[in-house]
C-alpha positions as CSV (number, residue, x, y, z in Angstrom):
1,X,-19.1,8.1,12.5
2,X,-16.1,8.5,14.9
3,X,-12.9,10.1,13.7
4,X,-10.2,7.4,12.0
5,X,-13.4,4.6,11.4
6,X,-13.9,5.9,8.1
7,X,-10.0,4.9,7.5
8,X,-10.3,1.8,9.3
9,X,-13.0,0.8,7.6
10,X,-11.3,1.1,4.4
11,X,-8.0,-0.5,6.2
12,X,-10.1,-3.6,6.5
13,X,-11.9,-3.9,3.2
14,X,-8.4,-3.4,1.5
15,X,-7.0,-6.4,3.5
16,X,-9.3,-8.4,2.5
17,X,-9.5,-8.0,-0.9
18,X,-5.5,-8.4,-1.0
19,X,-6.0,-11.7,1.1
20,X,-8.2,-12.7,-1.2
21,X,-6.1,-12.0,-4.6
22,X,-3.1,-13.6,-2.7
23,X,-5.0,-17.0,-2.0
24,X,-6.5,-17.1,-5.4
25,X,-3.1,-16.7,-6.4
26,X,-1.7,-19.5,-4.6
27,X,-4.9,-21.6,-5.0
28,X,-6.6,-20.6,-8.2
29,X,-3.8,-20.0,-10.6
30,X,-1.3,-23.2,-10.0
31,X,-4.0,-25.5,-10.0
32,X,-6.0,-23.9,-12.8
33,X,-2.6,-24.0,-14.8
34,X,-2.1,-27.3,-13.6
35,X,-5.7,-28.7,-15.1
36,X,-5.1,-26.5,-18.0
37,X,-1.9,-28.2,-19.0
38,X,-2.2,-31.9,-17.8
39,X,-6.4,-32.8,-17.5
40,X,-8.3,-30.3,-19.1
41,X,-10.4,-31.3,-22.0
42,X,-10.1,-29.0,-25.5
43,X,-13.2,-27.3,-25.0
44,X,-12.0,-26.2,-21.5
45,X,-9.3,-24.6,-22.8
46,X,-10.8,-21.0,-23.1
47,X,-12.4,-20.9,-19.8
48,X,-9.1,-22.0,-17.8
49,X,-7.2,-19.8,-19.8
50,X,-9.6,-16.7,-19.3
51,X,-9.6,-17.8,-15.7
52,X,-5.9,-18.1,-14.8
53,X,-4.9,-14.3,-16.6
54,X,-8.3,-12.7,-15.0
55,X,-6.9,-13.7,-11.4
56,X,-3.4,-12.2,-12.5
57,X,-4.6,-9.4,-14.2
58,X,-8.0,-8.5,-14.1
59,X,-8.9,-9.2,-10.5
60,X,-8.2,-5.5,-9.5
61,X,-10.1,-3.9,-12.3
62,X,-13.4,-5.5,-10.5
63,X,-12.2,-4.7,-6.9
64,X,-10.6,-1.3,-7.0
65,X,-13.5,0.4,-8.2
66,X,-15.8,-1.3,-5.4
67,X,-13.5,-0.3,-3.1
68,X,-13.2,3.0,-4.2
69,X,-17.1,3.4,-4.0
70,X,-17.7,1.8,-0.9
71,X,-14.7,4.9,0.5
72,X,-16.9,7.3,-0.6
73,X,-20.0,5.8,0.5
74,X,-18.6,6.0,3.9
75,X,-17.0,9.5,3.5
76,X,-20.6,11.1,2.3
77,X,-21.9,9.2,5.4
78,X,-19.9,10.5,7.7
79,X,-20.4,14.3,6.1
80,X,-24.4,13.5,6.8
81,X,-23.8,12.5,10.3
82,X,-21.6,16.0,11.1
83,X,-24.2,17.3,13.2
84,X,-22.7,20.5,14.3
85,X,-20.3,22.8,12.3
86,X,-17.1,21.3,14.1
87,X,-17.6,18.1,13.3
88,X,-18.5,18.9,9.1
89,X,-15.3,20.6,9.3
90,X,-13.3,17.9,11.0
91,X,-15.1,15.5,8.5
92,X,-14.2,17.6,5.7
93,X,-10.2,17.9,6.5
94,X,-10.1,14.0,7.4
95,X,-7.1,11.8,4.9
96,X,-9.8,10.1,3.7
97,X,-12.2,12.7,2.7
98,X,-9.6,14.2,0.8
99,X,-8.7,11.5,-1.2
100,X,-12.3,10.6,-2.2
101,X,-12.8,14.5,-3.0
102,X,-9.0,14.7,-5.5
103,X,-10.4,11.5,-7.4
104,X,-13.8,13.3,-7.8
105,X,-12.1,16.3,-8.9
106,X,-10.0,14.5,-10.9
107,X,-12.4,12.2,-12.8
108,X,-15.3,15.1,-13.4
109,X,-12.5,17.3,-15.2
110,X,-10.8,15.3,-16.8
111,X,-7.5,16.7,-15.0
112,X,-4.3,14.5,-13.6
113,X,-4.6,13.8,-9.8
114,X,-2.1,16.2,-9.0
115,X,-3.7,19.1,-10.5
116,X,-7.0,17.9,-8.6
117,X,-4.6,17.6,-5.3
118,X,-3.8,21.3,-6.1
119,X,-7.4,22.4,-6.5
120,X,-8.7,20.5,-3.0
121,X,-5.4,22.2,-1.2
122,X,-6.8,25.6,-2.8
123,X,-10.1,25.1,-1.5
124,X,-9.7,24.2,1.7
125,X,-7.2,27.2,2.5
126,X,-10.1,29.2,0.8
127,X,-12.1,27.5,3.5
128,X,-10.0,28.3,6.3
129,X,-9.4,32.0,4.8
130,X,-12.9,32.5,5.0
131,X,-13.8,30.7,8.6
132,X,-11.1,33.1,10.2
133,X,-12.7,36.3,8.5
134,X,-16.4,35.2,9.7
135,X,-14.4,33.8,13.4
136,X,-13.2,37.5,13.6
137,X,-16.4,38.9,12.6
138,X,-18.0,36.6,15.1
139,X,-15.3,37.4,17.6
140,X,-16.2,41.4,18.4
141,X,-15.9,43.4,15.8
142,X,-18.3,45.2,13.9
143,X,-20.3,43.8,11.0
144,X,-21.5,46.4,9.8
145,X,-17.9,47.6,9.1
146,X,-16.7,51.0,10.8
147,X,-18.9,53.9,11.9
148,X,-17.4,56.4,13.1
């Protein structure tokens, strides 16, 4: 997966499922309340009601979470496709990798996102810290420490 198509991916799916809230809640909603208040049989009255507050309310409950697992579906994709050691690690410092890894963090711990935001910055300067040391190591000098 190319650089930035994991975020534009998730770009897209987000518009959508605002265009879709924002025409159910110009469609759905007035006319549901209209049926509701003017047409609607008694034993209709549940269902319209349920229907009407789920669009308001509800409708991100369903959605977010599908979005949020479709994110992460395509950020542990694009970490399988990282075929050489460059690309895991630009894969692994992309915006979206990093959010999908904080809410993991987050949720698994039980621990505010800020805190998990803390532990991911931690991790990857751990990362870095030890990429140099092996870079240097890899670079000339000796690994076997030195002899004298």
């Amino acid at each position: 997966m190319r650089r930035g198509t994991t975020r534009t991916f998730s770009r897209q799916m987000l518009a959508r499922a605002i265009l879709i809230w924002v025409i159910g809640l110009l469609t759905i909603v007035p006319y549901g309340t209209y049926y509701l208040f003017f047409e609607a049989p008694r034993d209709q009255y549940a269902i319209l009601i349920t229907l009407v507050l789920f669009w308001i309310f509800g409708y991100w409950g369903v959605v977010a979470p599908m979005l949020a697992a479709l994110k992460a579906r395509a950020v542990f994709r694009a970490l399988e496709q990282a075929q050489s050691e460059g690309r895991l690690r630009e894969a692994l410092r992309a915006h979206e990798t990093r959010e999908v890894v904080v809410g993991l963090i987050a949720s698994e711990n039980h621990i505010p996102r800020f805190l998990a935001a803390l532990v991911y910055r931690l991790l990857m300067k751990r990362l870095c810290a030890v990429e140099g040391s092996r870079g240097a190591t890899l670079k000339g000098a000796d690994p076997g420490g030195s002899r004298p």
